[in-house]
Structure formats: C-alpha cells, structure tokens
N, C-alpha and C positions, 0 to 999 in steps of 0.2 A: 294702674296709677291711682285709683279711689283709693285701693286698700291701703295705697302705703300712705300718701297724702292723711289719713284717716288715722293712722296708725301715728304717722308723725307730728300734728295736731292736739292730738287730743294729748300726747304725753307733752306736748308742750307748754298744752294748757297747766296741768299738774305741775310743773317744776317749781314756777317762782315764784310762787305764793308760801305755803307751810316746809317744802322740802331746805329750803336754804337753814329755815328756824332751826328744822331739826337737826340740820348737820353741825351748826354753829354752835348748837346745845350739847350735842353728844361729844363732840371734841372741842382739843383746844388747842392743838396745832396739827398741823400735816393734813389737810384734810381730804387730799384728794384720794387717800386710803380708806376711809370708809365709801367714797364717792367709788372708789372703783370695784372695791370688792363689791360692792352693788349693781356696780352696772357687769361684773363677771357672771354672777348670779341670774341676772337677767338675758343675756343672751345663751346661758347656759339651758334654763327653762324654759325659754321662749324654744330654741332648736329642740328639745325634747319634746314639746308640745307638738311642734308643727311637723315633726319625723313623726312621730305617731298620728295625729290627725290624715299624714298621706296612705296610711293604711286604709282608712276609709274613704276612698271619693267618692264626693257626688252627697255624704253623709255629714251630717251638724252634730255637736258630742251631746246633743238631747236623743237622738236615733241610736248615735255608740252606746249610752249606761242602759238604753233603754231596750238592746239587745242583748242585754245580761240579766233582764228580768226587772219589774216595776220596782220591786222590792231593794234592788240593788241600787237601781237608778234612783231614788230616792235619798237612799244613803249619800249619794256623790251630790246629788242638785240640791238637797235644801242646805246646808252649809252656802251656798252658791248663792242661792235668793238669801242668805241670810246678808252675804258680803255686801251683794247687788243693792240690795235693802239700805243696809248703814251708811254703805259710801253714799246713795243717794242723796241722805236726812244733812250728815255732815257737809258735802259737799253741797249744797242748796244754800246750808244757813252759815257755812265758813266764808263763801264767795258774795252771799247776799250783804253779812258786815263790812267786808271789803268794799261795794261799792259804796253803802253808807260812809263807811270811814272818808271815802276818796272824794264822791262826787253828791250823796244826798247826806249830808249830816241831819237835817231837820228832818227830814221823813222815815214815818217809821218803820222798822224792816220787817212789818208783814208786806206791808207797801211795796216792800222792794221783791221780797219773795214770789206773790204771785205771778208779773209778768216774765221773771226768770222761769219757775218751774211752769207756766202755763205755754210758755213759747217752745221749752224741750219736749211738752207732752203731747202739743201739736207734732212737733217734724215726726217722734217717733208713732206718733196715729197713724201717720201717712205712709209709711212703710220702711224696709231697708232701703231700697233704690233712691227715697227720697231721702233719706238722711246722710248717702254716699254723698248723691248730687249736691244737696246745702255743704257739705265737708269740701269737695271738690271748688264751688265757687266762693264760700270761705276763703279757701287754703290761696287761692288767683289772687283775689283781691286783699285780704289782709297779714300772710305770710311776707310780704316785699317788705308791707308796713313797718311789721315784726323786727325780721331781720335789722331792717336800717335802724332802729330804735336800738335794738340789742349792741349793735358796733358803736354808738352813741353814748352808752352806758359806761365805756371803758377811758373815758373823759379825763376823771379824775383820782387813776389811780393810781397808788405809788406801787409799784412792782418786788421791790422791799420787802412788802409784808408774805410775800410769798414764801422769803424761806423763816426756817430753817425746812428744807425740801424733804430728810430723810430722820429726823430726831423724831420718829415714831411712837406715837403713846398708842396701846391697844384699849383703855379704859372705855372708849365709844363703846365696845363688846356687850358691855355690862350694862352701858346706859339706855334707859328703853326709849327716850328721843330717835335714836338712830334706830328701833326695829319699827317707828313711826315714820319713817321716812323710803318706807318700803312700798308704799301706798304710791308714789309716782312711779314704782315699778311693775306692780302686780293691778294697777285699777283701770289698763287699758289691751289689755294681750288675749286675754279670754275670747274679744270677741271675733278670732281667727278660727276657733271652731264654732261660731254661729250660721256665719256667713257662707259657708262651706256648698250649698246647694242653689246659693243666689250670687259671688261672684268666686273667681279664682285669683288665685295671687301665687309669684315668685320667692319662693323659700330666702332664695339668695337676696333676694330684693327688701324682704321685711331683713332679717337680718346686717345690710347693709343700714337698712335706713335707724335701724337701731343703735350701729355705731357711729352713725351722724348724732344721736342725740349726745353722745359722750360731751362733748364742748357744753351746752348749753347747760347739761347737771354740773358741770366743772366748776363752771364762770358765772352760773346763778348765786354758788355760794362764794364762786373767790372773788368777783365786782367787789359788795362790799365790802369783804374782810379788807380787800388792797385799797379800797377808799376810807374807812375809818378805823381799821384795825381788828383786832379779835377780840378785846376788851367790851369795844362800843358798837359794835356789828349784833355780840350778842343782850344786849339791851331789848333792842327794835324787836317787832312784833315780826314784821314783813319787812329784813334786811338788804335785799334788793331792791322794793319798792322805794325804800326810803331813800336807797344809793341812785336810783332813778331818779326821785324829784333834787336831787343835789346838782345834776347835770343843768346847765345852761348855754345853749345856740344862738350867738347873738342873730346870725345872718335867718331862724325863723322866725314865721309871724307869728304862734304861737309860743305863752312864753312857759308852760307845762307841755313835753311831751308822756309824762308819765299817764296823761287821759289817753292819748292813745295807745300807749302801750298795754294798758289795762284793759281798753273796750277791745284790742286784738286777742286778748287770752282770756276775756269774760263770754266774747262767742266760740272762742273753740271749745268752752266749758258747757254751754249748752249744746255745742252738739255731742259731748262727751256724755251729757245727763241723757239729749234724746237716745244714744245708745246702750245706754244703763238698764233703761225704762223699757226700751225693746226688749231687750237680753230676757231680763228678768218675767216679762208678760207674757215672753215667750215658753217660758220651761211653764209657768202658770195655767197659759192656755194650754199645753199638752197633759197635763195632767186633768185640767177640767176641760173638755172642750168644747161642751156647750155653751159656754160664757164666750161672748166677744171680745176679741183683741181690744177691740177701742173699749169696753165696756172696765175692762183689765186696767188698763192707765190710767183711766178717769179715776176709778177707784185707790190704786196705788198712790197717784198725785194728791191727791187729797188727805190721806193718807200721811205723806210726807209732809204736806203742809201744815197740817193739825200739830204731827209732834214738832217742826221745826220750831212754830210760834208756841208750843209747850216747854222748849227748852231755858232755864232762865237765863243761864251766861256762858261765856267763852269756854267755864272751867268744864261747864258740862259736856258742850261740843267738846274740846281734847277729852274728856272720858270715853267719852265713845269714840272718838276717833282711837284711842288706846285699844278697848274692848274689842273694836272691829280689826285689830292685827292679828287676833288668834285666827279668825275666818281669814285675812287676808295670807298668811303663811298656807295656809292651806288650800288656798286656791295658789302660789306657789309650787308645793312640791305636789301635793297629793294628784291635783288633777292633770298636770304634765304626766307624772308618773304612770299613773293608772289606764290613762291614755295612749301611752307608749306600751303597757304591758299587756292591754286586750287586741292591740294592732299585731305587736309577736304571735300573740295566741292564735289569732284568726291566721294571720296571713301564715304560720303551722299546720292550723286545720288543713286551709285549703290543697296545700300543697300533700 
C-alpha cells in the first residue's frame, strides 16, 4: 500500500502545475490525444520495467548494471544522476515561484527555497522507510483534501468546449511543449527498481493505480480548456490553477480554496524531491562508499540551491527543463529496455 500510495502522489503532484501548459501549448484541439498516447507510453514502459526488474528479486537496478561490470553500470547510471540532478534544480525553483506567485509575493525566493529543499533533505537523511511512512500519512490526511477540491474544480465548465471530439491535428508531434510534458510521466517510475530490497509491491497493483491516474492528466488539462476556452486557457501560465481560483463555494468559510489545494500538491512534491535526493545519493554512495549518505545530501542540497538562486528567470528554468528531456527519454526507453534484456539474459544463463 506505501508503494502504490507513493507512486500515486507524487505523479500527482506533477500533473497540474507545467503538464496542463504543455498540452495546451502543443495542441489546439482534440487533446486528449496527445494526453493518451502518453499515458500508453507510460504504462507501456512502466510494465517493461517492472517484467524485468522481477528477474531480479531481492536486487535494486544499482546491483542489476553493476553485475555487468563497473564499467557498464556507469554508462546506464550517470545519464540517471544526470536526470535526477536537473529534475531536482527545476523542480525546487518551478515549485518555489509558484508558492511566491500564490501565497508570499513580497518574499524573496531564496526565502522560499531553503525551507522547501531543507525539509526534502531531512525526510530523505532519515531513510527509505521514513519517506514511505511521511508519503503514507501524507496520502490519509491530505489526498481526501485533494480529491474534494479536484471535483470542486468542475464548477464552471461549459462541457461544449470539449468537442470537436475526433477532428484530430497530429502537429503536437513536432511541437517540443508536448516531449516537455513527458516529465509528469518519466519523473516518478524509476523508483520501482530502488526500492527492490527494502519493500515489495503488486505488478498488478502499480499498474492499476496508473490507470487511475488517467482522469486526473485528462481533466487537469480539460478543467480549464472547458472553463475559458482554448484561446484563453492558453494565455495563463498555470491553466488549472487559474481555473481553480475562478471556482466560488458560497456554503465555505474560506473564500480561496486554491491554498489548499496547492499546500496538498506542494507536500506530495516534497516528498517527491525527498525521493529524488535518495535515488540519486544513492547510486553516489555506491560508487564512493566512503562518504556518508547524510554527508551526500547535505552536499547535493546545497548544490541545488546555489544554482537554483543562480538561475536568473523563468526562460532559464524552461531551458533546462527542455535540456533535461534528452536524459528524460532515456530513462524512458533505455533503462526499461536494458533492464528487461539483462533479466532474459540471466534468467537464459540459469536455466
């Protein structure tokens, strides 16, 4: 239940912030076509991944590259901490302007940065088991929150805008917004082969809960298309959020629910960073393993905060968030693949 909880969360976090921009950007009608051939993709690589990880039990894919020699495992893992690396920086200083924009406009966002990244680099100090357990009592308490917010969101829209349902443009193909919106598919799957030696989990069960997340990539981009249109949907920065603060509940006492809905998808994002910071500190310590775990974080965090508050504007964060798609395709196909094809190999040998 941690894993899937864990699994389900954190892509939650990711959806409705940058993925709605991207889809809104890359197309201009029909959109639930590039929304699906996405999520095909992703259950497609995700069941490759984890057919091949079941060749190894008991085994994390730092033990699988690193049974084909230092030399090889090197080749598959630094690409990995390369990805690990960028989604970090981006996602720190994408999430940090959001709360600026939302709730501290006067303060500055180093101000906001440190106790975001200093709060992910505790849970991941403290271990895997501790950053399940924060996900797990997370996921109790502020997934209800979520949910009733998300059905709340569908207020004010006119259903209209939905069609034309099948007048198909394939131009998203070409547009590189939509291979940026790949990033709420590939920036939380990975860590199915970390975990491997510290919990177990139901093939069936992550794969279900992956097409539970179908609705919510749907309806994060079609909320606001069907409240303001295609025109003015793509304008806004954060198209959902926006579609969020337009909703009004006479019968609550508060008269913004979009703070809550925002402080529910700004802690599943820190504990998406505290498992980022693991992942990565992890392949780190095994190559050095004299240096400390906690020693490893400390370093990396700081790290990330230097270049985040080096970054000067938005346009830079999208550069990298661009730059970082080449590494992210390739944690995609390559390490699904490669992982399915050393599991053939062995479970050959053995037999």
């Amino acid at each position: 239940m941690q894993v899937i909880l864990m699994y389900f969360i954190t892509h939650v976090g990711l959806i409705f912030f940058m993925y709605p921009t991207d889809i809104i950007e890359s197309a201009s009608r029909t959109h639930w076509v590039p929304i699906f051939i996405g999520m095909v993709f992703h259950l497609v690589f995700i069941w490759i991944y984890m057919k091949g990880l079941s060749y190894f039990p008991g085994k994390n894919i730092i033990d699988i590259y690193m049974e084909k020699g230092k030399g090889l495992s090197l080749i598959f893992l630094i690409p990995i901490i390369g990805y690990f690396f960028l989604a970090n920086i981006t996602t720190v200083r994408a999430y940090s302007e959001i709360i600026n924009i939302v709730f501290l406009s006067e303060t500055p966002l180093w101000a906001t940065m440190i106790p975001f990244l200093f709060i992910a680099t505790y849970i991941a100090a403290k271990g895997l088991n501790v950053i399940f357990h924060t996900a797990f009592i997370v996921a109790c308490v502020f997934l209800p929150l979520f949910l009733f917010i998300f059905i709340l969101s569908f207020q004010n829209v006119d259903w209209r805008y939905f069609f034309p349902l099948f007048d198909i443009d394939y131009s998203f193909i070409s547009n590189r917004s939509y291979y940026k919106s790949f990033f709420s598919f590939a920036g939380v799957f990975l860590f199915l082969g970390f975990i491997q030696p510290y919990h177990t989990y139901d093939r069936k069960k992550v794969l279900l809960s992956a097409i539970l997340l179908l609705p919510f990539f749907l309806f994060s981009v079609y909320v606001p298309i069907l409240t303001f249109g295609q025109a003015t949907s793509a304008t806004f920065q954060f198209p959902f959020v926006t579609a969020l603060d337009s909703v009004y509940i006479s019968w609550l006492v508060f008269d913004r629910i979009t703070m809550f809905f925002l402080i529910s998808l700004l802690i599943f994002i820190m504990i998406f960073l505290s498992l980022l910071l693991w992942m990565v500190s992890s392949i780190l310590v095994h190559f050095v393993p004299i240096v400390k775990h906690s020693y490893v974080l400390y370093f990396l965090s700081i790290l990330i905060f230097i270049i985040c508050v080096m970054l000067p504007d938005w346009k830079v964060v999208e550069k990298l968030f661009w730059w970082n798609t080449y590494f992210r395709f390739y944690v995609i196909l390559v390490i699904p693949f490669s992982v399915l094809i050393f599991g053939v190999r062995s479970k050959r040998k053995v037999r």
